[in-house]
C-alpha positions as CSV (number, residue, x, y, z in Angstrom):
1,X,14.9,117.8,-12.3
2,X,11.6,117.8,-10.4
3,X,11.6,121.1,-10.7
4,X,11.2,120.9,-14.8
5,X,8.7,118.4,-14.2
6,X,6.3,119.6,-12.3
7,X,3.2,120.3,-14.4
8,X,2.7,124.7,-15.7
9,X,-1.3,124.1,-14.4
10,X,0.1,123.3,-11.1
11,X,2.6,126.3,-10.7
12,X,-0.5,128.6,-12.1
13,X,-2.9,127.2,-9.4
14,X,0.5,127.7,-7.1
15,X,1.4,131.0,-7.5
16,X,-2.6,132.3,-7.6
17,X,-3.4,131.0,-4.1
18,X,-0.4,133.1,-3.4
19,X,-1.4,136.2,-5.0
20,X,-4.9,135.6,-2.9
21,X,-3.0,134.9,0.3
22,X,-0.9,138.2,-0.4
23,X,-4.3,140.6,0.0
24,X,-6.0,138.2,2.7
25,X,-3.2,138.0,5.3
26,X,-3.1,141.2,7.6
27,X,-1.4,139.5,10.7
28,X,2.0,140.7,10.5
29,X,3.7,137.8,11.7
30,X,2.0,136.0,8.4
31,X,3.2,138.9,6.4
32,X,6.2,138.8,7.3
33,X,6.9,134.7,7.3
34,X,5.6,135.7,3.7
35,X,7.9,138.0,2.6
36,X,10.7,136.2,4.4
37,X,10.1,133.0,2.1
38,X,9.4,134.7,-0.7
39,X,12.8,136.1,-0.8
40,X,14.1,132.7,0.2
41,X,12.8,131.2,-2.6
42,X,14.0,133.8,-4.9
43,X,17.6,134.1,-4.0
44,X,17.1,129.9,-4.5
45,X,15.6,130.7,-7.9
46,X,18.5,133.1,-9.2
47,X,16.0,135.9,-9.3
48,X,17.7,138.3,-6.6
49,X,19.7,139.8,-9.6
50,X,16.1,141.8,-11.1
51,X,15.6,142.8,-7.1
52,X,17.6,146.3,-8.3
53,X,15.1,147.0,-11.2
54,X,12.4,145.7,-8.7
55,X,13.1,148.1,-6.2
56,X,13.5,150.9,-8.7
57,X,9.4,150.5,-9.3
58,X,8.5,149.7,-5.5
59,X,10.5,152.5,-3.3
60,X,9.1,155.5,-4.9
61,X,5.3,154.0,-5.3
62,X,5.6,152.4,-1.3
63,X,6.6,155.9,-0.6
64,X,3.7,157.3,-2.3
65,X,1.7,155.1,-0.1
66,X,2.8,155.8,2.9
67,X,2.5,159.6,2.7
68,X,-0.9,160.0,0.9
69,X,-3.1,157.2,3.0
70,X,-2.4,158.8,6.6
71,X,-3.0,162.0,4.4
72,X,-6.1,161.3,2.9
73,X,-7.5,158.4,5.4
74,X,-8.3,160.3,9.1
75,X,-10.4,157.4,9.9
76,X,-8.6,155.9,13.6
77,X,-9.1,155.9,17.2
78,X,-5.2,156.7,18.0
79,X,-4.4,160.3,17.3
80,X,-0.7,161.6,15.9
81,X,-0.4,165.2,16.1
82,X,2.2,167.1,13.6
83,X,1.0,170.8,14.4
84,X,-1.7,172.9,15.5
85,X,-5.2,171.0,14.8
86,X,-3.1,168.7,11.9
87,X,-2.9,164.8,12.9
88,X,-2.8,161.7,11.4
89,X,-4.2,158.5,12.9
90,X,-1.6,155.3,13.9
91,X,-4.4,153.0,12.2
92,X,-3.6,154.7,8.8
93,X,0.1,154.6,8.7
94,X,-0.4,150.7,9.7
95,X,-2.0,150.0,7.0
96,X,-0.2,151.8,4.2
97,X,2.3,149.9,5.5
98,X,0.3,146.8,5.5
99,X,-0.4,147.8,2.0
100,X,3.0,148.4,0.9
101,X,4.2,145.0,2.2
102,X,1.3,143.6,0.4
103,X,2.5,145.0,-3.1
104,X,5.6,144.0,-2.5
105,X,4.8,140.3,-2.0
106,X,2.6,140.0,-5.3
107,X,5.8,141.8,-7.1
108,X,8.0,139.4,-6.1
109,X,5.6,136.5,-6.5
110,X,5.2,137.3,-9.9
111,X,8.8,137.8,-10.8
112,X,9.2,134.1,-9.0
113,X,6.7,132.6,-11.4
114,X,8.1,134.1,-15.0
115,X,10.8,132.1,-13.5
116,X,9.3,129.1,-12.7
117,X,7.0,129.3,-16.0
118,X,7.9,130.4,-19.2
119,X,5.5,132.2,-22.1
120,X,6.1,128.9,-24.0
121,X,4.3,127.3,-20.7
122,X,1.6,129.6,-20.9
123,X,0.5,129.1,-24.2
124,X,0.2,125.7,-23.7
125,X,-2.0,125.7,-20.5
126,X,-4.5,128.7,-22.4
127,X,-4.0,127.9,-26.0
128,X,-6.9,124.9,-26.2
129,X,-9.5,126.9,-24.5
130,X,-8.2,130.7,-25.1
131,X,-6.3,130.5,-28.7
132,X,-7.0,134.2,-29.1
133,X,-6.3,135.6,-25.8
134,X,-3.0,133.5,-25.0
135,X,-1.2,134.6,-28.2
136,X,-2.4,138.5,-27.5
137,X,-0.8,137.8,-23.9
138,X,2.4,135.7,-25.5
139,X,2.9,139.0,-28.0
140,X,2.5,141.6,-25.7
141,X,5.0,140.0,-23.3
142,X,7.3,139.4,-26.1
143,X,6.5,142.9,-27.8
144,X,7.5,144.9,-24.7
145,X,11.0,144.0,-24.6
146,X,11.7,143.4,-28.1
147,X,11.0,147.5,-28.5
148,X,12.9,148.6,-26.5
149,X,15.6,147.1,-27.4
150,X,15.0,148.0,-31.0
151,X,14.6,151.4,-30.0
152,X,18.1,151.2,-27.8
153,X,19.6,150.0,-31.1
154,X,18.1,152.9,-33.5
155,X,19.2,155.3,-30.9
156,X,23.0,154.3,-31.0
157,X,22.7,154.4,-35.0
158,X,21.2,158.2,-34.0
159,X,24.4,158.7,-31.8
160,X,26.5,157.6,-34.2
161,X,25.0,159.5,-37.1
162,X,25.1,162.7,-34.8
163,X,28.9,162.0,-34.1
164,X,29.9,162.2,-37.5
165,X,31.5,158.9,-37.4
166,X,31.5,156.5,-40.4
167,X,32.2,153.0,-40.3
168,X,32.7,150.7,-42.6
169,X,30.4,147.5,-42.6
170,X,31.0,146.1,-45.8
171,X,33.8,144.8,-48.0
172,X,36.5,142.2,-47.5
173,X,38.7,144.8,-46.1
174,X,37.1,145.3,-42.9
175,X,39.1,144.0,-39.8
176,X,38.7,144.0,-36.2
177,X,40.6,147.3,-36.2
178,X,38.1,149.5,-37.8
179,X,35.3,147.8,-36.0
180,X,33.4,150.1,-33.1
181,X,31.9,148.7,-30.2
182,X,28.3,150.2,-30.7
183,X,27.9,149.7,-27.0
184,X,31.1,150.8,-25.5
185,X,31.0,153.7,-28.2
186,X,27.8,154.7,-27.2
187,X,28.5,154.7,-22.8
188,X,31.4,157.8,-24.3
189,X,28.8,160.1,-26.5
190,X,26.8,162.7,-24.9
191,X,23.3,162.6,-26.1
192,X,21.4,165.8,-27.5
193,X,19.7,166.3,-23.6
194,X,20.9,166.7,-20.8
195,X,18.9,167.7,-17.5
196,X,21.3,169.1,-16.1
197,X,22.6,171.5,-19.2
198,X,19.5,172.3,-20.0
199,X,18.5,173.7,-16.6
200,X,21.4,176.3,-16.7
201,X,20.9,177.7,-20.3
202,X,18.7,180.2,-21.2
203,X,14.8,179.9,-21.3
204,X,14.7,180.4,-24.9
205,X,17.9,178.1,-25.6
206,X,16.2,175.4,-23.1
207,X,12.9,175.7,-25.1
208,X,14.9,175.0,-28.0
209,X,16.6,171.9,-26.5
210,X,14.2,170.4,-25.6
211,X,12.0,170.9,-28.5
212,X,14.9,169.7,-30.7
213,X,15.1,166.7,-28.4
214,X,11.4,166.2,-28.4
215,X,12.0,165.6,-32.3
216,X,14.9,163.4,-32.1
217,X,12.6,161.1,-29.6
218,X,10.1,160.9,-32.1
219,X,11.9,160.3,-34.6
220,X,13.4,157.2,-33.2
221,X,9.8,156.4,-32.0
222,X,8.3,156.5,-35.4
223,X,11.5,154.1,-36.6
224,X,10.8,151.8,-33.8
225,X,7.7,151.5,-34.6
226,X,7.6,151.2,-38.5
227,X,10.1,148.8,-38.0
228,X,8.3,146.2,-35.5
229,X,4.9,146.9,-38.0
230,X,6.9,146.0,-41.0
231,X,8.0,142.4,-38.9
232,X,4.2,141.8,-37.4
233,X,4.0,141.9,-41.6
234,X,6.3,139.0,-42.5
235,X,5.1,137.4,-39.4
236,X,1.7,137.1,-40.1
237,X,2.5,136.2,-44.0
238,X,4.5,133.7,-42.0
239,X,1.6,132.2,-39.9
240,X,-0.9,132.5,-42.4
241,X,1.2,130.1,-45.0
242,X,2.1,128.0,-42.2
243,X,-2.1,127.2,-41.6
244,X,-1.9,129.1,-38.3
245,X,-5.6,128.4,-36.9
246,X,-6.8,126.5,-39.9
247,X,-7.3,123.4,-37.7
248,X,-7.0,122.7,-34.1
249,X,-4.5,124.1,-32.0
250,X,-1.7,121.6,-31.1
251,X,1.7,122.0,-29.3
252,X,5.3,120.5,-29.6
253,X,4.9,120.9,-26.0
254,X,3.2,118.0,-24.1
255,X,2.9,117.6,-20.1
256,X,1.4,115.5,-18.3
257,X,0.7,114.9,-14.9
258,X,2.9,112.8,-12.6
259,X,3.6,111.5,-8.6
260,X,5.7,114.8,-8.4
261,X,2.6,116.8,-9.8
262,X,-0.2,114.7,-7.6
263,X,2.0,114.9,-4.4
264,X,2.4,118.9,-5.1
265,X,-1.4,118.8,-5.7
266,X,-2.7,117.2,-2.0
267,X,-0.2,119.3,-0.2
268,X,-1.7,122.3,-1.2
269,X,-5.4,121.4,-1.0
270,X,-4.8,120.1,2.6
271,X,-2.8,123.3,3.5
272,X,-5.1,125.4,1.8
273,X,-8.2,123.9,3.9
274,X,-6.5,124.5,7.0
275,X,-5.6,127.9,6.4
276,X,-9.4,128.5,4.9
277,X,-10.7,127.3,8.5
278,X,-8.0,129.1,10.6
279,X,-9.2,132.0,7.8
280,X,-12.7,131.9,9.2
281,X,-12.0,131.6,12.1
282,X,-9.9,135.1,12.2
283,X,-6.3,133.6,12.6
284,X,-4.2,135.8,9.5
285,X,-6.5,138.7,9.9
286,X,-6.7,141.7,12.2
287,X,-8.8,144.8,12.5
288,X,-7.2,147.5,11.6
289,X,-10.2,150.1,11.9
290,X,-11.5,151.8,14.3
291,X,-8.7,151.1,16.0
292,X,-5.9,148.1,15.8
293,X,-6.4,145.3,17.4
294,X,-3.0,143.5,17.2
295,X,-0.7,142.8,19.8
296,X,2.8,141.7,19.6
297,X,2.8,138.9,22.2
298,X,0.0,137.2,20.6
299,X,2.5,134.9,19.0
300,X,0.5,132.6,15.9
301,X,2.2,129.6,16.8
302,X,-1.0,127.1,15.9
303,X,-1.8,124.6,13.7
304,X,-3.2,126.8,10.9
305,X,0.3,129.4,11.1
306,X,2.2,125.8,10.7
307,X,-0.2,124.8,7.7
308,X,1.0,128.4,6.4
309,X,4.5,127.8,6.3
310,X,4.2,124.3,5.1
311,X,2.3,125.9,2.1
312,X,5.4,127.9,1.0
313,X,7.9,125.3,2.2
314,X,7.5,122.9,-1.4
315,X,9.6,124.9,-3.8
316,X,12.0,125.8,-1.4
317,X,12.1,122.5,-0.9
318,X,12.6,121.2,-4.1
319,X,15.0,124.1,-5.1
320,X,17.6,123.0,-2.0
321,X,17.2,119.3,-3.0
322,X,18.6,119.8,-6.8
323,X,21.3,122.0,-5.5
324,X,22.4,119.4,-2.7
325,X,22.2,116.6,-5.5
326,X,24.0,118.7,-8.4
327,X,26.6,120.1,-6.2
């Protein structure tokens, strides 16, 4: 239960330095003692499961990467030859790779906070001194969702309605056998488009198809989107009878700080000012331009890598400890 009790200020001064740390580092045994944790502490945290849609965003955009900066960057002492007078340098391909494993690390970093803080969280900690901006960042990571899944649902009704199917919703005589399954019923219809089917007809029919399915798309997109106007409606009628922002903001949420929350606090600024000297003092960094200075036997194994690891050790930490004492 320390983990519920740990104050949302802290995790948001937590998870900050570790956005910071993620574009700092360039040693890749820190990146990769990064990455390694990270991933530790997410398979801890039950996140692994949203790794799939994750990856889904990351692959193609670390692929882009990859390709375009030893493309566009010739800047590097150490030559790569493809053909002819074409090269590409060894300095550029390490860092798009660098750079890759950098955006991977604040991804996953911020897919371990949402679960370590929730919006409700967030509007408390910005709500006093930011009213305005916390609710415009609450609704927009509310509204995101909540439209496409409204849009989802208008486009089954659009399935259904193309299908020819009627169902009957109302009336005492409905049972459980003329129910439909609006989800399982919609995995069995074939939509208007297809990619595939459209690539094989005709140009004029594939004009058409698409153009037809361009409509259908907008349709359900101007739907979508009267509907969620027409609820911001009620919802701010709501509000405004309620007194929303007619005094001072208060919440039915109330932290405060405790040992849990001071312990977590000294930890990190004594970690953090040992990795800031090892910081200035080069230790985490390498030159990567004009030409790359690290070497693979230069093994970190110092005070300040140890004050690293110690700073990503807590939650791990705390996450083992309530599974050890629940199960």
């Amino acid at each position: 239960m320390e983990l519920t009790s740990i104050h949302p200020g802290v995790y948001l001064l937590y998870y900050f330095i570790m956005v910071l740390f993620a574009f700092i580092f360039s040693d890749p045994y820190f990146v990769v003692t990064f990455l390694v944790l990270l991933l530790v502490l997410i398979a801890l945290q039950g996140v692994s499961s949203e790794l799939k849609n994750i990856l889904k965003f990351y692959i193609p955009l670390s692929i882009l990467i990859l390709i375009l900066n030893p493309l566009l960057n010739r800047t590097g002492a150490h030559k790569i030859y493809l053909w002819s007078n074409f090269f590409v340098t060894y300095e550029a391909i390490a860092y798009g790779v660098l750079m890759t494993l950098a955006l991977l690390i604040v991804i996953l970093v911020f897919s371990s906070y949402n679960r370590s803080v929730s919006y409700q969280e967030m509007l408390y900690i910005f709500s006093k001194k930011l009213p305005i901006i916390s609710m415009i960042i609450v609704m927009a990571l509310r509204f995101i969702p909540l439209i496409n899944s409204r849009a989802i649902e208008v486009q089954k009704l659009n399935n259904l309605k193309n299908s020819g199917i009627e169902m009957e919703i109302d009336g005492d005589d409905t049972d459980d056998s003329n129910r439909v399954d609006l989800d399982q019923f919609n995995s069995n219809i074939n939509t208007d488009y297809d990619s595939k089917i459209v690539n094989k007809l005709k140009p004029n029919k594939r004009v058409a198809a698409i153009i037809k399915e361009a409509k259908t798309l907008g349709k359900i997109m101007g739907i979508t989107v009267s509907w969620s106007l027409e609820e911001s409606m009620f919802t701010a009628k709501s509000m405004k009878a309620r007194g929303y922002n007619a005094t001072e903001r208060t919440s039915y949420l109330s932290y405060k700080f405790g040992n849990t929350d001071y312990a977590f606090i000294a930890l990190i600024i004594v970690t953090v000012g040992i990795i800031i000297v090892g910081l200035l003092k080069g230790v985490g960094m390498i030159n990567i331009y004009p030409s790359i200075d690290f070497r693979f036997s230069n093994l970190p194994f110092n005070i300040y890598y140890l004050a690293f690891i110690v700073f990503l050790l807590p939650l791990i930490y705390l996450e083992i400890k309530e599974r050890i004492l629940w199960h």
